[in-house]
C-alpha positions in Angstrom: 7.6 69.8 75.5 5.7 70.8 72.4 2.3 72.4 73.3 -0.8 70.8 70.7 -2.7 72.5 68.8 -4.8 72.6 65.6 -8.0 71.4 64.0 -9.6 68.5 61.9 -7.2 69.6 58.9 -3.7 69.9 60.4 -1.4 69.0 64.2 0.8 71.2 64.9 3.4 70.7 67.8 5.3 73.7 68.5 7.9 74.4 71.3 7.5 78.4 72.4 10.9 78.7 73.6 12.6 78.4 70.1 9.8 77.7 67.6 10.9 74.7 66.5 7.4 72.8 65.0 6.5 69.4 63.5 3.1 69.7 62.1 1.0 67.1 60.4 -1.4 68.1 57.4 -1.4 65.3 55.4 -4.6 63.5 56.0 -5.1 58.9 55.6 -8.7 58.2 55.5 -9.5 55.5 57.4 -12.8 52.9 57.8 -14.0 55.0 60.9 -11.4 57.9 61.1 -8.5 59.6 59.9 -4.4 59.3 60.4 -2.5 62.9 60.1 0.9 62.5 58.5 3.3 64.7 57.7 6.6 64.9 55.7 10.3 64.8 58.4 12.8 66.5 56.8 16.6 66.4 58.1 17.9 69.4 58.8 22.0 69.6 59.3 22.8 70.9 62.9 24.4 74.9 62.5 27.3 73.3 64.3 27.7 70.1 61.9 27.7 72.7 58.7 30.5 74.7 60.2 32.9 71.8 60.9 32.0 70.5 57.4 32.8 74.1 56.2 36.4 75.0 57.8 37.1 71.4 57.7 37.8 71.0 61.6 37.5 67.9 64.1 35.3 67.1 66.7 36.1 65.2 69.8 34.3 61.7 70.1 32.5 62.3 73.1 31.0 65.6 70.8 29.9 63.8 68.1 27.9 61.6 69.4 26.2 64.1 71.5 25.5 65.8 67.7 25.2 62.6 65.5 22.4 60.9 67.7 24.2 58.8 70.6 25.2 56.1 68.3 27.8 53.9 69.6 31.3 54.4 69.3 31.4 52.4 66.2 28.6 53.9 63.8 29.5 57.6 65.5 32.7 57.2 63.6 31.3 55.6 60.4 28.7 58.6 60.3 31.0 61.1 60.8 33.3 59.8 58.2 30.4 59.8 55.6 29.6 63.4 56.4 33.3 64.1 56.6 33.8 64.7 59.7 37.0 64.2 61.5 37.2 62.5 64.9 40.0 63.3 67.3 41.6 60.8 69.2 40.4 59.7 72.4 38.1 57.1 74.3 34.5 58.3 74.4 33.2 58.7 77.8 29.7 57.2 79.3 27.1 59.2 77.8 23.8 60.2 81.1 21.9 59.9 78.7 22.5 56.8 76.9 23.0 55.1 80.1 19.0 56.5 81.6 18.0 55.3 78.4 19.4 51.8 79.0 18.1 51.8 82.4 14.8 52.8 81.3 14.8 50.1 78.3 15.3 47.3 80.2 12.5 48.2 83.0 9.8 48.3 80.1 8.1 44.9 80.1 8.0 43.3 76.5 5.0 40.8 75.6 6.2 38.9 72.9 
């Protein structure tokens, strides 16, 4: 988890075990209060810029572990814009996507 911290000027979230951070500074007046935003910035994976670099594959089942747990379908058309190549083979069932699932459909939706 990311521990909270700051003041009435910035949010910070930051994980101790690797610093990684998201902080919010920018402040949105509001009638009785305030919304902190802040600005996301992508930032490539170490692994995604080496297989870019030496121009090397991945196998399915890896990328979409790296590229977000899209499905089959837009795993491949993402990896083909970042030019990534994608070894043959059927992509297994991803834990996680399927405890996500389960959860998703136990969430009651008011419409």
């Amino acid at each position: 988890g990311f521990p909270l911290s700051g003041n009435s000027d910035v949010l910070a979230l930051v994980r101790t075990s690797d610093k990684q951070s998201m902080v919010f500074d920018i402040g949105i007046p509001t009638d009785s209060s305030f919304l902190l935003a802040g600005y996301m910035q992508q930032v490539k994976s170490n692994e995604i810029a080496v297989v870019q670099k030496e121009n090397h594959s991945l196998s399915l089942n890896k990328a979409h572990r790296l590229l977000g747990h899209h499905n089959e379908n837009r795993t491949y058309k993402i990896a083909t814009a970042l030019g990534i190549t994608i070894k043959e083979g059927a992509m297994d069932v991803c834990e996680l996507c399927a405890i996500a699932k389960v959860k998703q459909k136990n969430t009651t939706h008011n419409s």
